[in-house]
N, C-alpha and C positions, 0 to 999 in steps of 0.2 A: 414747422416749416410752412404750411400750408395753410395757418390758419391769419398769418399777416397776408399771403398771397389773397387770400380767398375776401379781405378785406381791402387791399388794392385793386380788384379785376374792376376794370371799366366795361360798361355794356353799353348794347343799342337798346335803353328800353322799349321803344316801341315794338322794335322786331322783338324782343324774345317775349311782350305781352302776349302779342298776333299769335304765335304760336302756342302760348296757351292756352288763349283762350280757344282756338279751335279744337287743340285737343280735349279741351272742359268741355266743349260741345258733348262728346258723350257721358259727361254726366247727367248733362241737361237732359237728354234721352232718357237714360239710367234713371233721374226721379222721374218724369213723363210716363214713360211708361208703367213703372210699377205702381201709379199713384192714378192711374186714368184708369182703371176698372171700377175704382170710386163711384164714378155717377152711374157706370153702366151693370152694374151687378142685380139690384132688384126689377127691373124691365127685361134683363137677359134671363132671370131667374124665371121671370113670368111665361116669357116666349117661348122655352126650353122645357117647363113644367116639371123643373130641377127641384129636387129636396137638399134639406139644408148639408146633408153632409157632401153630396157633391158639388153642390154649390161651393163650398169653406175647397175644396179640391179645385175645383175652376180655378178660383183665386191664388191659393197656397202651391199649385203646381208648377209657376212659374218661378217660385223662389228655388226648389231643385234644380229648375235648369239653369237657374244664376248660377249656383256650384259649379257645373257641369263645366258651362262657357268659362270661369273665372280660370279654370283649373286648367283647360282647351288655352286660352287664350296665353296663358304664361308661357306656356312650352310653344305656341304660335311664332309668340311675340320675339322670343330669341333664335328661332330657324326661318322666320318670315321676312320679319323688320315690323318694328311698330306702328307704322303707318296703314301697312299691308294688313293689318289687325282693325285698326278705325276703320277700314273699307267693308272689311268684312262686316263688322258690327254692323254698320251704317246700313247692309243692303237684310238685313237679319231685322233689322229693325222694321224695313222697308216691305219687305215680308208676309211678316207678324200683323202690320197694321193692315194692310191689307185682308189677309186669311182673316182674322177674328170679323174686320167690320163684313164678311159674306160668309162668317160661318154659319152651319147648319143643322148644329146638335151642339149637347156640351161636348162629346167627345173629340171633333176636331175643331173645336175652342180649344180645349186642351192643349193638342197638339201645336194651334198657331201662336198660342200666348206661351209655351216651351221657346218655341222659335227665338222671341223675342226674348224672352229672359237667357237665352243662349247668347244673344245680343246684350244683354243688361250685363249676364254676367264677363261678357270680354271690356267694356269698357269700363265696370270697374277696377281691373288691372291695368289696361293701355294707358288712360288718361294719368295716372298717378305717377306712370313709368316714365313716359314720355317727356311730362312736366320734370319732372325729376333731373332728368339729364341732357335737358335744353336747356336749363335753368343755370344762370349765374347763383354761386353760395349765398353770396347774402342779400338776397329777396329770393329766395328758393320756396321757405315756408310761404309767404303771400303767395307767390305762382302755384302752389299747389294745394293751397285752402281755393284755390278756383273753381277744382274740382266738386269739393261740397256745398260751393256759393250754387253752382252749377245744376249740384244733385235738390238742393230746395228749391231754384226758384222754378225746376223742369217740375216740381209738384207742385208748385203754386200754378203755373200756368194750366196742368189739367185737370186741377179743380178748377180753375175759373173756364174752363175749356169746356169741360163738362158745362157749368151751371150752364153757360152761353146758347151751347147748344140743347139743352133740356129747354132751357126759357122762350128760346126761337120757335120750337116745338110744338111747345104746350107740353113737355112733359117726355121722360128717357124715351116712353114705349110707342111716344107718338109716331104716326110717319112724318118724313123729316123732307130731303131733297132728293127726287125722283122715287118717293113712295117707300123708300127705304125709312126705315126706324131709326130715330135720334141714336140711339144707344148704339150703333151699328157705325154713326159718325164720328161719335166719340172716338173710337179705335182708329177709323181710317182718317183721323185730323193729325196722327203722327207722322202719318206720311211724310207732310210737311219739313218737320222738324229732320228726320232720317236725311230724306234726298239734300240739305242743304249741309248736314255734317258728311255725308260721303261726298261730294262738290267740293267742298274746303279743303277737306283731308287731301284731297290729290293735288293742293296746293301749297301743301308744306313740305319742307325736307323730312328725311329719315334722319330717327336720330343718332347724331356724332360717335358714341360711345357703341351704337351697335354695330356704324359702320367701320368703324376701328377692330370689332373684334370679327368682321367677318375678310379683315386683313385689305379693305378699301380706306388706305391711311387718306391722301389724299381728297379724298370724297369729307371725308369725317373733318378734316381741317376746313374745310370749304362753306362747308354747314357753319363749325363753329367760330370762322371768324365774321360769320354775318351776324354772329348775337355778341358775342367779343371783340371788343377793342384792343384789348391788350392782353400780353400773355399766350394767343393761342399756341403755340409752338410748345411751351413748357405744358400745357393742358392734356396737349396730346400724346404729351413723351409720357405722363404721367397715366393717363388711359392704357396705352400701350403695355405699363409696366402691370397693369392688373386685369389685362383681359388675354383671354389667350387666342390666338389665330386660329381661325376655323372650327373651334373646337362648340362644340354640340349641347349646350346646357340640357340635362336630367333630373331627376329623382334622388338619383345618385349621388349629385353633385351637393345634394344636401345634406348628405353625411361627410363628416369628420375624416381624420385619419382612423381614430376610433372605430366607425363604421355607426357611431351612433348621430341622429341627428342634428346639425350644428346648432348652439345654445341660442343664436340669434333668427335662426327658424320658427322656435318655439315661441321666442319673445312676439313675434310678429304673428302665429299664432292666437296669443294669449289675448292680444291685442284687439285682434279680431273680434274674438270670442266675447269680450268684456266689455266691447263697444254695443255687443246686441243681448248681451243679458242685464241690460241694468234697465231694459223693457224701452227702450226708444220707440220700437216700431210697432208698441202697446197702444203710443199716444198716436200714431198717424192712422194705424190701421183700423184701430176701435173707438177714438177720443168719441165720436158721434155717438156712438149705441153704449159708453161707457155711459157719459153724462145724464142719456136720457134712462138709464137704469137708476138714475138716483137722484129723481125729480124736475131735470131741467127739462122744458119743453125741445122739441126736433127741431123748431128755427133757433133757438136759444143754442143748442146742442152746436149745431151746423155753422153758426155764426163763433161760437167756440174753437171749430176747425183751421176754419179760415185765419182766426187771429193767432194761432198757432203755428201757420204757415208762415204767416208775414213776421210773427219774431223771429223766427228761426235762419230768414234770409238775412234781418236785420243782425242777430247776434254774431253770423258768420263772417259779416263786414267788420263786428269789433275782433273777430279773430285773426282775422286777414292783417289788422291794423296792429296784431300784440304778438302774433306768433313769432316771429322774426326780432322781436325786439327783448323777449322774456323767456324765451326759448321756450321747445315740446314739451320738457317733464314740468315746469312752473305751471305750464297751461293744462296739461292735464292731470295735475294734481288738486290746482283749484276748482275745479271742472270735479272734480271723485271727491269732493269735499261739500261742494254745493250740490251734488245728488245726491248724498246720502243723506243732508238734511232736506232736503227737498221730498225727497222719495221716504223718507221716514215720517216725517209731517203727514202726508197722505195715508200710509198700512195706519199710521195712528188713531187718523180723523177715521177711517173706515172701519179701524177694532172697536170703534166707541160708537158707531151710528146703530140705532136700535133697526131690523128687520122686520120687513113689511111681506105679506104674500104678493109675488109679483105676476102679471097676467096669464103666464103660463104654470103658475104653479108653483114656482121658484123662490124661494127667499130671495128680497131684494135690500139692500140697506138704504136709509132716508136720512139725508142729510139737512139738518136747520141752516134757515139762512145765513148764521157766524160761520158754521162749518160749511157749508158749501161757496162761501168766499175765499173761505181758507182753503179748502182742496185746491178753487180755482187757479190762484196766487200760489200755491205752493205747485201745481201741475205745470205752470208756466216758468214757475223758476228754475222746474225741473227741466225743460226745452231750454231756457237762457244759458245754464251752465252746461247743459251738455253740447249745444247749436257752439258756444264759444272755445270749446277745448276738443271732447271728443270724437264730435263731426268730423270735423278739418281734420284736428290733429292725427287720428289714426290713419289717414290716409296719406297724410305728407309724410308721416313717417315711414309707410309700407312701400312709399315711393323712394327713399331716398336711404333707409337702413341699411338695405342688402347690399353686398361688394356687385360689381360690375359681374361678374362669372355667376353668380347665379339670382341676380336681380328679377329677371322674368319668371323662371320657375317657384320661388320661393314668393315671389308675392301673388302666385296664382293659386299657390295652396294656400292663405294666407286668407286669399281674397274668396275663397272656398271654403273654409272655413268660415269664414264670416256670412257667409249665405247660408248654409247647414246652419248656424245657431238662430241664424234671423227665425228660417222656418221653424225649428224648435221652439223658439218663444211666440211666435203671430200662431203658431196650433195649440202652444200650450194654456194660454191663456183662457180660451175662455171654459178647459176645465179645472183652474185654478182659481178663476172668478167664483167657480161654484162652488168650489169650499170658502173661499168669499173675499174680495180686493184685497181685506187688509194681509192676508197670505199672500198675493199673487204682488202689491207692492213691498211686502216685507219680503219676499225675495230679489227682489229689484233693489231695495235699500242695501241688504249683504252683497252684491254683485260690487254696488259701486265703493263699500267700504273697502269690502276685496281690492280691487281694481287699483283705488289709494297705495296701498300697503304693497304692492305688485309695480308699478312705475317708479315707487320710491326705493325698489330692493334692487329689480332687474333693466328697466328700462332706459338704454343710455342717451345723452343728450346729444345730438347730429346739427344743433343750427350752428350754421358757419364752415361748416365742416365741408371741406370737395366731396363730392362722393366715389373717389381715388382712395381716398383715407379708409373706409369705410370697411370694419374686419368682416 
């Protein structure tokens, strides 16, 4: 019944863009901030006279409180309203940027970059949620691959945010503007970006579907016939019949009649999980000090980074462009097909590289110029397939799987889970390097064969789909 409707809805596209893309705005954050301690880590290292392992702490400690906010912001987002959630983010963000650029030890560095990852972790629920159920069915997927166009190109712009400001300098540890240290700028340049996503946000409606279930019919109709043309009447009746008045989303609500977890909790789980163990945040968080472990020089390395940034915006545009057209599970099985050979090409190139003593002492492996083009190309295939399926994709789908009744909760555990494995794998790595790459990508190979055999057994297909339909 729904899925001829859902192919008839006429929209305003403009208005239901605007509204995404404001909500995408905290993805833009969401990469920005996790991706802008980048420049500033060896000059705050210097200033602080931090060792390495609280330093990896400095860093690593705000992917905790991503979980933290993810898991806050689900249960937020359905007794708040979602918007009320972007605000929040927005001033956490607002914060964060401040606290670090005048912290004064590592320890409340810690503290103000938790802040922010408290922030990281709410907007990677809100935006996916939001988008989800402002969105007309079919251009649903594109409005919510926004999110991840969102989430790179907020890390492209803090590496380039970074160099800019180093360059101006002379350098992260230089003093910068009003005697303050470049690296100290870096942090409070989010400012920026924060105060004009909290601004917006208070610009947009709440979304339809929540104000429907907090028993405000009319508000909810009003919303959606400014992105709808046609049908809203039937839209609402339909919202209506799957959310309940007043009622309070839980923990709870996660379980079954059974009392056991609902099966498409865990899907969204698994999800999660498999988007950060196939080593994604291997290649952003280390790509630099990987290469230069295996003979490429630190500009060579650095200029590596960068171009790995800019596919990764690029690919997400062809994703934007197919997801809606070839649906979730097509894309992310091709995507779990071209990482495994992608990411097996590499454990392989690295079992076969002969080892060198490297300056600390360390076995290092040396790769010949055939293989180290070949890592290259195979490192970068490995960002194309995964920048075009499982970026986007696991997001649009943790946006749009879950039924109306327990949407916000279940994608904060979700989205919690996915911050828990990210820190799992960005701390595990580099004692897995040390028993040496081709282990630590031959686990990354298994993840994404996994992964495969996992979308094609449990994961179901939602393009087109109301998200009414939705068990």
């Amino acid at each position: 019944m729904s899925q001829p409707l859902a192919q008839q809805e006429r929209f305003n596209t403009a208005r239901v863009v605007q509204l995404a893309t404001v909500a995408a705005l905290g993805g833009f954050l969401f990469g920005f901030d996790t991706a802008v301690i980048n420049g500033a880590v060896t000059p705050m290292r210097n200033e602080f006279g931090m060792g390495a392992g609280l330093t990896g702490f400095v860093v690593s400690s705000a992917l905790l409180a991503c979980m933290v906010g993810a898991y806050a912001a689900g249960s937020l987002a359905d007794r708040l309203g979602r918007v009320k959630v972007m605000i929040i983010a927005a001033v956490l963000f607002t914060i964060s940027a401040v606290g670090c650029g005048f912290a004064f030890g590592p320890w409340d560095m810690i503290f103000w970059r938790a802040i922010g990852g408290l922030g990281v972790g709410a907007a990677s629920v809100i935006a996916p949620a939001y988008i989800a159920e402002i969105s007309p069915a079919s251009i649903r997927g594109r409005l919510g691959s926004l999110q991840q166009l969102a989430i790179v190109t907020g890390i492209f712009v803090a590496l380039l945010s970074d160099f800019a400001i180093a360059a101006a300098a002379g350098g992260g540890g230089e003093p910068f503007w009003f005697g303050m240290a470049a690296w100290r700028w870096m942090f409070m340049a989010e400012v920026i970006p924060a105060v004009v996503y909290g601004v917006l946000a208070l610009t947009i409606p709440e979304s339809p579907r929540y104000l429907v279930a907090k028993g405000e019919h009319e508000k909810g109709r009003e919303v959606l016939a400014r992105v709808l043309l046609t049908g809203v009447d039937e839209r609402i009746a339909e919202i209506k019949r799957t959310v309940t008045r007043d009622a309070k989303a839980s923990l709870a609500d996660l379980r079954g009649a059974s009392g056991k977890v609902l099966p498409i909790v865990w899907i969204g789980i698994a999800l999660s999980v498999f988007q950060q163990f196939v080593g994604i945040n291997v290649i952003f968080y280390y790509s630099a000090t990987l290469w230069q472990s295996v003979g490429f020089t630190e500009e060579d390395a650095l200029m590596q980074t960068v171009i790995t940034s800019i596919t990764n915006i690029v690919v997400t545009l062809i994703a934007i462009a197919l997801i809606d057209k070839i649906g979730r599970r097509r894309l992310l099985l091709t995507g779990s097909a071209g990482m495994f050979l992608s990411l097996g090409t590499m454990a392989w190139i690295f079992s076969q590289a002969p080892l060198v003593p490297g300056p600390d002492g360390s076995s290092m492996p040396v790769l010949g110029d055939t293989e180290g083009v070949v890592a290259l190309i195979a490192a970068n295939a490995f960002v194309v397939f995964f920048g075009m399926s499982w970026g986007p994709g696991v997001w649009v789908l943790l946006g749009e799987m879950f039924n109306n009744r327990i949407r916000g909760t279940a994608l904060g555990v979700a989205a919690g889970a996915q911050w828990l494995a990210n820190f799992a794998i960005s701390t595990s790595f580099p004692g897995m390097a040390e028993l040496g790459l081709w282990f630590a990508y031959g686990f990354y190979t298994i993840a994404a064969l996994a992964s495969f055999f996992f979308v094609l057994r449990y994961v179901p297909e939602t393009a087109g789909k109301q998200l009414e339909d939705m068990e």
